[in-house]
C-alpha positions in Angstrom: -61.6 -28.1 122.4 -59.2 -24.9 124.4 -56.7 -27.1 124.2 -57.2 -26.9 120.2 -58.1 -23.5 120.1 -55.3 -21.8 122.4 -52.8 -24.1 120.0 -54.0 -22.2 117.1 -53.5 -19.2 118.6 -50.3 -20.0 119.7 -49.2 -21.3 115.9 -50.2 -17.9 114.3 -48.7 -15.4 117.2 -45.4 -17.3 116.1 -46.2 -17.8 112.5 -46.4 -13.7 112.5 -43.1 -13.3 114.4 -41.2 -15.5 112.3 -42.5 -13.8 109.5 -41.5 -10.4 110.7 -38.2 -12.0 111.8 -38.0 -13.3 108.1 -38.3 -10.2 106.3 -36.4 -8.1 109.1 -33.2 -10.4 108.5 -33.7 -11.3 104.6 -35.5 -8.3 103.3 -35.1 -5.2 104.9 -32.0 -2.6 104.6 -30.3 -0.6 107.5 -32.7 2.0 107.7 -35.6 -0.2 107.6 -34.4 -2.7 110.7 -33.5 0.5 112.6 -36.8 1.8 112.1 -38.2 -1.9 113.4 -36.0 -2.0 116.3 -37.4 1.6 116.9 -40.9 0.7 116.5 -40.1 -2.2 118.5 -38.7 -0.1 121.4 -40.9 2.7 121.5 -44.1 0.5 122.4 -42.7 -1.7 124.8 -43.4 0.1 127.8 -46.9 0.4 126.6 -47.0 -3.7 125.9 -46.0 -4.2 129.3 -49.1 -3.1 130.6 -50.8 -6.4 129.5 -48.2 -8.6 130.2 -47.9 -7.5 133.9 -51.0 -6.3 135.4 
């Protein structure tokens, strides 16, 4: 039953990254990627604290 769960979980953490992937490449014009890739950058130090604790 975790094995079933944590697949799940795992299927819609990369269902929403592809997504964002999706509409970043197809969808989205210069100043809309940059402000991604911005948004993207900014945070990362912040999102390391809960990948390495």
């Amino acid at each position: 039953m975790t094995r079933f769960i944590l697949t799940i979980l795992l299927g819609m953490i990369l269902g929403a990254v592809l997504t964002l992937w999706f509409i970043y490449q197809n969808y989205a014009d210069s100043s809309e990627q940059a402000l991604m890739r911005d948004t993207l950058t900014t945070y990362l130090p912040f999102m390391s604290e809960y990948f390495n604790p």
